[in-house]
C-alpha positions as a Markdown table, in Angstrom:
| # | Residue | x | y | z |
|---|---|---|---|---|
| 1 | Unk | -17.4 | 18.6 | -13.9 |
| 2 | Unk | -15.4 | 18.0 | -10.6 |
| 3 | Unk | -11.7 | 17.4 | -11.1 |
| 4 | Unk | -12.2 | 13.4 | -9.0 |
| 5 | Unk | -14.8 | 12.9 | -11.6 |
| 6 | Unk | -12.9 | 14.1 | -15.4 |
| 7 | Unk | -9.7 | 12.1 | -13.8 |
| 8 | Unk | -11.7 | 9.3 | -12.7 |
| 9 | Unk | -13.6 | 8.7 | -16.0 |
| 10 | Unk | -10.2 | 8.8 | -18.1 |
| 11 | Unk | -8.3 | 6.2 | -16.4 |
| 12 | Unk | -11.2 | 4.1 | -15.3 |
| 13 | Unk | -12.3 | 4.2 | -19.1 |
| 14 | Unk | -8.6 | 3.4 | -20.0 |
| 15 | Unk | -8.8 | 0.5 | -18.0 |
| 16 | Unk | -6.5 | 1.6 | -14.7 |
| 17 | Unk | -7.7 | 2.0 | -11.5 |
| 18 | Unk | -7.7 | 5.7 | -9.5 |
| 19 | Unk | -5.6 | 5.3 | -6.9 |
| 20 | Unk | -4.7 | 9.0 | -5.4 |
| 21 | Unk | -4.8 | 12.7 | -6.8 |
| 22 | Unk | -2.8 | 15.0 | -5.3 |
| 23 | Unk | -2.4 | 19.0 | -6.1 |
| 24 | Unk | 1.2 | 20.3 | -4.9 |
| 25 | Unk | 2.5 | 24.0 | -4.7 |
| 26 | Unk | 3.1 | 24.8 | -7.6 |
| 27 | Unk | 0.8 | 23.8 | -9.6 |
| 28 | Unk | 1.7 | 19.9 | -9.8 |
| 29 | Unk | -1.1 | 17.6 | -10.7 |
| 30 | Unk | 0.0 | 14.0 | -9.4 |
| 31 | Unk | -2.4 | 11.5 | -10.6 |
| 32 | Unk | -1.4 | 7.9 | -9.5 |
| 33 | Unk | -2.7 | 4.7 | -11.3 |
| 34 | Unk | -3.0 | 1.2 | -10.9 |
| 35 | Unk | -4.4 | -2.1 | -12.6 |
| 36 | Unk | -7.7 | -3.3 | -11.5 |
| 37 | Unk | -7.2 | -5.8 | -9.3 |
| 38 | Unk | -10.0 | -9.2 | -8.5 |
| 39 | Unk | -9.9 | -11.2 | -5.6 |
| 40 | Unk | -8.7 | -15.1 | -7.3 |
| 41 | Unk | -11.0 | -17.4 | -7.7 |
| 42 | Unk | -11.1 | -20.5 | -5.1 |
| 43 | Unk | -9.8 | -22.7 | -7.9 |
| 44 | Unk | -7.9 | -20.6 | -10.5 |
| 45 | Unk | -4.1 | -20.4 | -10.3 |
| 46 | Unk | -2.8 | -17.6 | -8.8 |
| 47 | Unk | -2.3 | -15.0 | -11.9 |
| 48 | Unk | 0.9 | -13.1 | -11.5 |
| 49 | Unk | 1.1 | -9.6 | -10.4 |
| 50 | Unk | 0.7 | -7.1 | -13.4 |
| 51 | Unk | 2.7 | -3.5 | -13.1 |
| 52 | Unk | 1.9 | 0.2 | -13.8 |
| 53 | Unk | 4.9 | 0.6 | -17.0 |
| 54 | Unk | 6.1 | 3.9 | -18.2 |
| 55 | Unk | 4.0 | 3.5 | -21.4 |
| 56 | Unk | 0.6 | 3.1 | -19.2 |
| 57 | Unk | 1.3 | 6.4 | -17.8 |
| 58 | Unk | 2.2 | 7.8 | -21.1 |
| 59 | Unk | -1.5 | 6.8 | -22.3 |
| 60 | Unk | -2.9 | 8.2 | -19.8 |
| 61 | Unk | -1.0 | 11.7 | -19.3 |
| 62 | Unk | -1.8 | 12.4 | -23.4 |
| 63 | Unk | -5.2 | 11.9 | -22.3 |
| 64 | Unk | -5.5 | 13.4 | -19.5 |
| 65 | Unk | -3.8 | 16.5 | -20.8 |
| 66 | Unk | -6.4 | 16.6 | -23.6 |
| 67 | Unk | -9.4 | 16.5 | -20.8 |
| 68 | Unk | -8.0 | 19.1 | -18.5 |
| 69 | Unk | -7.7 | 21.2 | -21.4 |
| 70 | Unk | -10.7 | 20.5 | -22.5 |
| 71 | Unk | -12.7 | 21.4 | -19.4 |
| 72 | Unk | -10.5 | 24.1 | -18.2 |
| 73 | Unk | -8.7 | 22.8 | -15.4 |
| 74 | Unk | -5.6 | 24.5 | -13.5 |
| 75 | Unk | -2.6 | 23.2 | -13.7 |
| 76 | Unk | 1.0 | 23.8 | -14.0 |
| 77 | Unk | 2.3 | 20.2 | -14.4 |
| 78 | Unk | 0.9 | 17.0 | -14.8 |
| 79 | Unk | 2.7 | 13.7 | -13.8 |
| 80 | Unk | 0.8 | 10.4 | -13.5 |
| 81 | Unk | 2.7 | 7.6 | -11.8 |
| 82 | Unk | 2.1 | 4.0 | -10.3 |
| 83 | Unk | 1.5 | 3.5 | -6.5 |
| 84 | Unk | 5.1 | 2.5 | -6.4 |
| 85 | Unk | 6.5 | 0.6 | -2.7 |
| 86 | Unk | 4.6 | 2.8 | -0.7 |
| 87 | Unk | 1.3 | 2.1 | -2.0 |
| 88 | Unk | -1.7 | 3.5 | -0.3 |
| 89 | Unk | -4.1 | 1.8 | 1.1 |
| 90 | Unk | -7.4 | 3.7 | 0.7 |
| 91 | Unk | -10.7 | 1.2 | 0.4 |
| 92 | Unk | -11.3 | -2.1 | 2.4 |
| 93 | Unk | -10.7 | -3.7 | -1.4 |
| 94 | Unk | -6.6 | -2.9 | -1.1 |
| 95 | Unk | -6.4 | -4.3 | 2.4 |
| 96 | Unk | -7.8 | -7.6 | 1.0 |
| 97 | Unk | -5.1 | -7.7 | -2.0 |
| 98 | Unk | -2.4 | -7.1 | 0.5 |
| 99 | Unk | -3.6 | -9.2 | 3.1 |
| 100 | Unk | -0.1 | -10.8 | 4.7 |
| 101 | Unk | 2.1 | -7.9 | 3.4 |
| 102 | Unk | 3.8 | -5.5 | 5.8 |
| 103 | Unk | 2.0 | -2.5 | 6.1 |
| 104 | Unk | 2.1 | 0.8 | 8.3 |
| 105 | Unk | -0.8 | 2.8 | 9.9 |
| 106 | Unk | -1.4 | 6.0 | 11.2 |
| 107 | Unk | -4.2 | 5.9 | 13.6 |
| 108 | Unk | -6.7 | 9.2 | 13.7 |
| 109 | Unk | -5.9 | 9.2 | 17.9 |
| 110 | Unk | -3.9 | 7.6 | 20.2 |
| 111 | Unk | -4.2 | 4.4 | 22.0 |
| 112 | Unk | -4.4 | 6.1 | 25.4 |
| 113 | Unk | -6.4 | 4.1 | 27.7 |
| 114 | Unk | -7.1 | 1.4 | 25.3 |
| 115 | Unk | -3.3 | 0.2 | 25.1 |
| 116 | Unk | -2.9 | -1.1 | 28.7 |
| 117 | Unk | 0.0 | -0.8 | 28.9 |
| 118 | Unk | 1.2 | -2.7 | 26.0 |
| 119 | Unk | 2.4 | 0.0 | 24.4 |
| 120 | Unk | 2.7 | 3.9 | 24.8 |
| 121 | Unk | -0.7 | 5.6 | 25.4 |
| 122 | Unk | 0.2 | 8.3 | 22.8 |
| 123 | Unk | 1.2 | 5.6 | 19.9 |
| 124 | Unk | -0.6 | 6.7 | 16.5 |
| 125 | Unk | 1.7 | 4.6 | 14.1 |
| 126 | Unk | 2.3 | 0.7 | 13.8 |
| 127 | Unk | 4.1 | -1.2 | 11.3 |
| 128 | Unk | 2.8 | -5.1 | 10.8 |
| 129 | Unk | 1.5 | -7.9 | 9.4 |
| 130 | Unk | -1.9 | -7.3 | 7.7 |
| 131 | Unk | -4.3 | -10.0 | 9.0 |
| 132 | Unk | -8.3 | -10.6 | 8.9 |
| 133 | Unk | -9.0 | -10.2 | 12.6 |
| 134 | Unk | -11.3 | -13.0 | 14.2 |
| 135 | Unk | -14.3 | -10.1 | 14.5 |
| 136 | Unk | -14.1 | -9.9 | 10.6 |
| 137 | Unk | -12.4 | -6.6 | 10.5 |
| 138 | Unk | -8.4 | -5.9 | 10.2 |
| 139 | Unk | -5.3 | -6.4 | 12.4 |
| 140 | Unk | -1.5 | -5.7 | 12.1 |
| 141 | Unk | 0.6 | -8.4 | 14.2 |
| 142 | Unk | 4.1 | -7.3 | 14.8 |
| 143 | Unk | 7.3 | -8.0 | 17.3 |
| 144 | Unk | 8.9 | -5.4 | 19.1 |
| 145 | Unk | 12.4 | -7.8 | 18.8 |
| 146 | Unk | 14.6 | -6.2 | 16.5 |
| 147 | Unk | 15.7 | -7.9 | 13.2 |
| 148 | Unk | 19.0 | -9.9 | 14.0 |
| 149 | Unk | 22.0 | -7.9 | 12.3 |
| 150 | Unk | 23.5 | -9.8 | 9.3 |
| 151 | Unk | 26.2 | -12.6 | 11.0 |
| 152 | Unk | 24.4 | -12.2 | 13.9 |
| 153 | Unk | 24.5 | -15.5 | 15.5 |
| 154 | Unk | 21.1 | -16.1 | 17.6 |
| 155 | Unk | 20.5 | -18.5 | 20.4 |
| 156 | Unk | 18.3 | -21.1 | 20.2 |
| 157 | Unk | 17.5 | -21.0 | 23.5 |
| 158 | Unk | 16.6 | -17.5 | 23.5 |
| 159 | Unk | 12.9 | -16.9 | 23.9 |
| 160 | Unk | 11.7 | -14.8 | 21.0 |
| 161 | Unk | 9.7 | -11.2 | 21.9 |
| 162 | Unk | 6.1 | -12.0 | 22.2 |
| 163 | Unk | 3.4 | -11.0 | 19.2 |
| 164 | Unk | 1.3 | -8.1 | 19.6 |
| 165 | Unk | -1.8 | -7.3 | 17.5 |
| 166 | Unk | -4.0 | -4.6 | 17.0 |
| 167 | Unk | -7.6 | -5.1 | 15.7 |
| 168 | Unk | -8.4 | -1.3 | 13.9 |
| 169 | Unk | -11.3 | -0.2 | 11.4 |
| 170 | Unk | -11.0 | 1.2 | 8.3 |
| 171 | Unk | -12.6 | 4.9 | 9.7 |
| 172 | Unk | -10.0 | 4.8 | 12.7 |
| 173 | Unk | -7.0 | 5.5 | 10.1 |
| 174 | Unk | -5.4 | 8.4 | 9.4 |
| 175 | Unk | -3.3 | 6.7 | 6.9 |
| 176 | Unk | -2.5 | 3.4 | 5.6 |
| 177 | Unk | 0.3 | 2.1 | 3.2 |
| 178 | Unk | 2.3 | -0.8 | 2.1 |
| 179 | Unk | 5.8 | -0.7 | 4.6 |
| 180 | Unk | 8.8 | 0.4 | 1.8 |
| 181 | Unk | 10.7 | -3.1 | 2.4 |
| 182 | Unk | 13.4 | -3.3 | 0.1 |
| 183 | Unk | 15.3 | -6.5 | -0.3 |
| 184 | Unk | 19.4 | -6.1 | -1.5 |
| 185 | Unk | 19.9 | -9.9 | -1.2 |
| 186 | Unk | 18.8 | -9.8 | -5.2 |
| 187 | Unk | 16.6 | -12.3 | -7.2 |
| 188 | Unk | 18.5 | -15.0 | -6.7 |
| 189 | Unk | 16.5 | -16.1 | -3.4 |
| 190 | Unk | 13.3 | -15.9 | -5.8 |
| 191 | Unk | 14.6 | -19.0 | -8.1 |
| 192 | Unk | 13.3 | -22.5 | -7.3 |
| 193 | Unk | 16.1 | -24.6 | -5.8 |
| 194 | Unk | 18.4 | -26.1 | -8.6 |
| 195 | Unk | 17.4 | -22.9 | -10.7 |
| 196 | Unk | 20.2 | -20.4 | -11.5 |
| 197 | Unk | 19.2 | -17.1 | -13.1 |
């Protein structure tokens, strides 16, 4: 049995979804896992998000470590881990769970000829705002206008950088993952107003 197909059938049968497998120098098996994830239903409450926990990937080391044994498999080191910020994005199913998050892409070739001048012919990667495109496919949609630094007072008379989008298929990607955006400002812009944590 292939190595996809021993991993796959463990975490899939332990409930978890197969998200990458990666073999480092070494001898480092890197499985990573996540939950299954559903599209909501058009009337149920939005459910909220459920996270990979240490004592998932326990569960599923102890059993993977009995199946690679089992079959003979090569390996040094085994660590399984969640997708963590940096998630990536492999079938058409993640780009519709993380449709409005910021994402970057790695395109297989350059714009060249197709950019028009919008932006460098010899662009591969884009960071943006994942978006159905009107075609039915995928777009990012970014600004070029850099963030304003914190105290920065802005104009309001200034006219903002204009949006750009690019419409892309899933077979023109070299790469695809969530943008590692990490907010310092703490939870305490999360609470409802009048809420103190």
């Amino acid at each position: 049995m292939a190595l996809q197909q021993i991993v796959e059938q463990i975490v899939v049968g332990l409930g978890y979804d197969l998200v990458e497998i990666e073999r480092s120098a070494g001898g480092l098996l890197r499985i990573t896992i996540d939950w299954p994830w559903q599209p909501p239903a058009a009337d149920a409450p939005v459910a909220p998000e459920q996270f990979v926990t240490v004592e998932d990937c326990e569960k599923v080391t102890r059993q993977l470590q009995f199946a690679l044994e089992v079959d003979g498999v090569d390996y040094k080191r085994l660590e399984v881990s969640s997708p963590g910020i940096d998630r990536p994005l492999r079938h058409a199913q993640d780009f519709e769970r993380f449709l409005g998050e910021v994402i970057d892409i790695t395109l297989k070739a350059p714009m060249g000829a197709a950019a028009a001048g919008q932006v460098h012919a010899n662009r591969k990667k884009f960071r943006g705002t994942l978006e159905r495109a009107d075609t039915g496919g995928w777009q990012i949609v970014w600004s070029d206008e850099p963030p304003p630094k914190p105290g920065q007072k802005i104009s309001k008379k200034r006219v903002p950088a204009p949006l750009q989008a690019l419409g892309f298929a899933l077979d023109e990607l070299r790469d695809a993952r969530l943008a590692p955006i990490v907010d310092f400002k703490g939870r305490s812009q999360l609470a409802a107003p009048g809420q103190t944590e």
